[in-house]
N, C-alpha and C positions, 0 to 999 in steps of 0.2 A: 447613592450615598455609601460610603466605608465603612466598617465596622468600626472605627473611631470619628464618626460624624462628619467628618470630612466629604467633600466630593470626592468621588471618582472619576480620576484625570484618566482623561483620552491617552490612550497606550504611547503615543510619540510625543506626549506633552511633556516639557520637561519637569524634572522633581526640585521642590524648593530643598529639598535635603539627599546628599547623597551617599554610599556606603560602598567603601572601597576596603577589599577583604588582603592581610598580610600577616604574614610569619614572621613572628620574635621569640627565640629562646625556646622553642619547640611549642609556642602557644598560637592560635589564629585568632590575628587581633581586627574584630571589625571599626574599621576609620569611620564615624558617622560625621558629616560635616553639614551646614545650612541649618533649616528653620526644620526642626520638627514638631510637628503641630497637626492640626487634624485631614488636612489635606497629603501631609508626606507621611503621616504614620503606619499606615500598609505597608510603603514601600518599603519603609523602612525596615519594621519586621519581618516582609516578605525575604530580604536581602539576608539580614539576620539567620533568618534558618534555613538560608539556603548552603550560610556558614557550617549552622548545627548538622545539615545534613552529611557535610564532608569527615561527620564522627571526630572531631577532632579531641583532644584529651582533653583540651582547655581553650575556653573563651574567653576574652575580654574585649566589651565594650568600650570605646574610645569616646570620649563624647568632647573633647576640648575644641574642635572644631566647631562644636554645635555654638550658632548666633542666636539662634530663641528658642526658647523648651518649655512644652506648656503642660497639660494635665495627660493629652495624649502620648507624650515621651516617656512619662511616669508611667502609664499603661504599659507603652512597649516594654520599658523595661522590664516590668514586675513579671509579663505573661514570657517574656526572653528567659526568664531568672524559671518558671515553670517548665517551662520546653527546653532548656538546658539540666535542671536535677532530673525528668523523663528522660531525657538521651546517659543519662550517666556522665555529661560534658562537667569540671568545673567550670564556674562560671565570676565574671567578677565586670563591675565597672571603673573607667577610669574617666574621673574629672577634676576640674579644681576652676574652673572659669565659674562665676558667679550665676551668668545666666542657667546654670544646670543646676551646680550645687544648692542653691536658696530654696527653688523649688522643691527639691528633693529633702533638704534639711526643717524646713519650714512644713513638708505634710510626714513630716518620721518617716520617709520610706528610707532614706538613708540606715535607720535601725534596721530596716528588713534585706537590703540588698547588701550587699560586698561591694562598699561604695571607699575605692583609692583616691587619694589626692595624685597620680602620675599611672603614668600607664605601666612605668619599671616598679611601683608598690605591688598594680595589681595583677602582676605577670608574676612578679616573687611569689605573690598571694597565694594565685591557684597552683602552685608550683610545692605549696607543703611553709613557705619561709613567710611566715606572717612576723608584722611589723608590729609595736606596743601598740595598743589601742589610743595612746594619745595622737599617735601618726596616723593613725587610719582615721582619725575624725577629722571632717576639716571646717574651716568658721566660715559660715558662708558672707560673713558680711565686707 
């Protein structure tokens, strides 16, 4: 079992979710795409700071790709969001797809994280060029 309840998949098993790491505007933006959930949420984070470790100035999580996001996404995120202010990395997420946002809007973690409606808000974000707080909320319904 995983530190987020999930099995642990056999190392060639494929991942229901997966994280393809890119440079935008001097930031490394991790692409999270598929189901994360308690089965892909190691990888997930594994992937994640394997980002954090390239020191970069500024992260952003990408999550529009994500198809299902359940309590264990929320975890990754929140423990990303710690392991990023430890690195001295800004940090920020980007969603606006419902299956992320509700979840996150619905347990307040949105108050806690640096949660963008676009990846180009939360790239400005960590960048110093924050957006009116009306823009930065987004409705999940």
């Amino acid at each position: 079992m995983n530190r987020y309840g999930g099995n642990d998949p056999i190392d060639d098993a494929p991942q229901s979710a997966g994280v393809v790491a890119v440079e935008q505007d001097g930031t490394l933006v991790a692409l999270v795409s598929g189901e994360v959930d308690a089965n892909s949420a190691d990888h997930v984070f594994t992937e994640v700071v394997r980002c954090l470790d390239q020191r970069p100035a500024a992260l952003v999580i990408d999550l529009d790709p994500v198809t299902f996001f359940d309590s264990s996404g929320i975890r990754v995120l929140l423990e990303l969001g710690e392991q990023s202010a430890a690195h001295g990395v800004r940090f920020a997420v980007a969603a606006s797809n419902r299956v992320v946002v509700r979840p996150l809007t619905v347990t307040t973690v949105d108050r806690v994280l640096p949660l963008y409606a676009s990846r180009t808000e939360a790239i400005a974000a960590v960048h110093g060029h924050e957006f009116a707080e009306q823009d930065k909320l987004i409705d999940p319904v």
